[in-house]
Structures are given as C-alpha cells and as structure tokens.
C-alpha positions as CSV (number, residue, x, y, z in Angstrom):
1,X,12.3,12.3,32.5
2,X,15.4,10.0,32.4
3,X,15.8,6.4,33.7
4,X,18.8,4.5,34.7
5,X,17.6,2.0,32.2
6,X,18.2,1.6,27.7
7,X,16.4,-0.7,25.9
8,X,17.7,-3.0,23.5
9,X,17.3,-3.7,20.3
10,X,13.7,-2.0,18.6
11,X,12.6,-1.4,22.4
12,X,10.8,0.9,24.3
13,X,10.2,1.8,28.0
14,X,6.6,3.3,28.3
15,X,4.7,4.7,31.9
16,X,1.1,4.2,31.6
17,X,-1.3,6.6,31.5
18,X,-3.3,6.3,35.0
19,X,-6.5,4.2,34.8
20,X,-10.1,5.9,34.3
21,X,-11.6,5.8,37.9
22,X,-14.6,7.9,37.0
23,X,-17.2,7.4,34.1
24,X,-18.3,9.9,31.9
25,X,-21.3,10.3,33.8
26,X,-19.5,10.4,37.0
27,X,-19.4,7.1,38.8
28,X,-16.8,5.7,40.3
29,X,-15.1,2.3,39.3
30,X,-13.8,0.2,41.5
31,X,-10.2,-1.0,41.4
32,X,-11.3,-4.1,40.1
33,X,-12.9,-3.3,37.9
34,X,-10.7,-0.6,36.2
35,X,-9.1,-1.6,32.8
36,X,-5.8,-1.7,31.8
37,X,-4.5,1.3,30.1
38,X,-3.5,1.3,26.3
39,X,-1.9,4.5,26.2
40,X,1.4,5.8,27.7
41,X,4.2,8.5,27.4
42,X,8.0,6.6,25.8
43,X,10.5,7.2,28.7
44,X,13.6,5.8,26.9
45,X,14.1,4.2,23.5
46,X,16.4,1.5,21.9
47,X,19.3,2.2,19.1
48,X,17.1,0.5,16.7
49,X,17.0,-2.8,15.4
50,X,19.8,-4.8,12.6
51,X,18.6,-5.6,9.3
52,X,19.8,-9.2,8.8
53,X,21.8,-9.3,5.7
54,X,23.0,-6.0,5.3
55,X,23.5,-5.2,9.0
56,X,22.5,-1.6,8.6
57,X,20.9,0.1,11.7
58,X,17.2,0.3,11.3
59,X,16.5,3.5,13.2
60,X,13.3,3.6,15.9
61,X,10.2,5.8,14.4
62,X,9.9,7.4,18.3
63,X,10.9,9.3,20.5
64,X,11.3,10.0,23.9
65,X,8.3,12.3,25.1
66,X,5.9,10.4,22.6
67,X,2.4,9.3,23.1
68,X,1.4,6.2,22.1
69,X,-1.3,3.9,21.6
70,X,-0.8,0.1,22.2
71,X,-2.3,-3.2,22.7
72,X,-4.2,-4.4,26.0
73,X,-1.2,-7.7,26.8
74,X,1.3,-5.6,25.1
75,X,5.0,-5.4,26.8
76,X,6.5,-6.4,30.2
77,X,5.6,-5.0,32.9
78,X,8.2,-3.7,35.1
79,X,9.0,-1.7,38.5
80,X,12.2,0.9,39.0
81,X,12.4,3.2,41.8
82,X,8.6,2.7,42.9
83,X,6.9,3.4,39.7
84,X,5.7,0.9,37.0
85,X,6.3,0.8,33.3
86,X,6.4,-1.5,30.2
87,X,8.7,-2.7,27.9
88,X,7.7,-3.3,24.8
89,X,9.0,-3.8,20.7
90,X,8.2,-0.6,18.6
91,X,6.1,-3.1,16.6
92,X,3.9,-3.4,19.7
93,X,2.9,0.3,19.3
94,X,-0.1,1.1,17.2
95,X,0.0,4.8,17.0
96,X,1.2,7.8,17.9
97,X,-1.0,10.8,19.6
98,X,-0.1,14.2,18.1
C-alpha cells in the first residue's frame, strides 16, 4: 500500500488493526465498549533519525509491511482519503509480530 504521506524524522505511519467486536465465547461488544487497538500493519516509514554530535543517519529498525505491537495512547491519530491511521516515533513501538 502507498500513501501520499513520509514521515519525518524516526516516524511511522501505522493503520490499526480493526477492533475485536466479538468475544471468544461469541458475544458481541458494543461500540462503546470496544478497546482501542495496540497492533497495526507500518504503511510508510521515516529516513531515520540524526545522531547529535556526529550527525550520522540512524537508520529505522522497520519496515513497511511490518506488524507491530504498541502502546494503548501511543501516536496521532490521523485521517487521509477516508481511512484512519497513527503516527507515531519508532520508540513508540514495542515489538514486532513475525
């Protein structure tokens, strides 16, 4: 999938995974009550971040195509061409799903 859209900097733009709207012993949850996602697929990536006195180019650890774990408030939450995703620092990510 490609955006119209580069991070900056250590950055990543991540779509959510879609909500759990069933439980495991099949009952539905309401809207309301769903939680927020933590996981999500990397749509586009930054350059990397600058070390500070060197200047060297720290290159990011993922990719585009990635699945990752994050935190619950982690990122921004943003809206391009009717879908919703989240920028957020690499640091932000706690792991990646193999």
């Amino acid at each position: 999938m490609s955006l119209n859209i580069k991070p900056s900097a250590d950055r990543v733009v991540v779509e959510a995974a879609a909500a759990e709207t069933k439980t495991a012993s099949g009952i539905y949850i309401p809207e309301t009550a769903q939680e927020k996602p933590q996981k999500g697929t990397i749509v586009s990536v930054g350059p990397g971040r600058y070390a500070d006195a060197s200047g060297a180019l720290i290159p990011m650890t993922v990719k585009v195509g990635d699945e990752v774990l994050y935190g619950k408030y982690a990122g921004t939450e943003i809206t391009l061409d009717g879908k919703e995703y989240l920028i957020m620092r690499e640091s932000d990510i706690y792991a990646v799903l193999n």
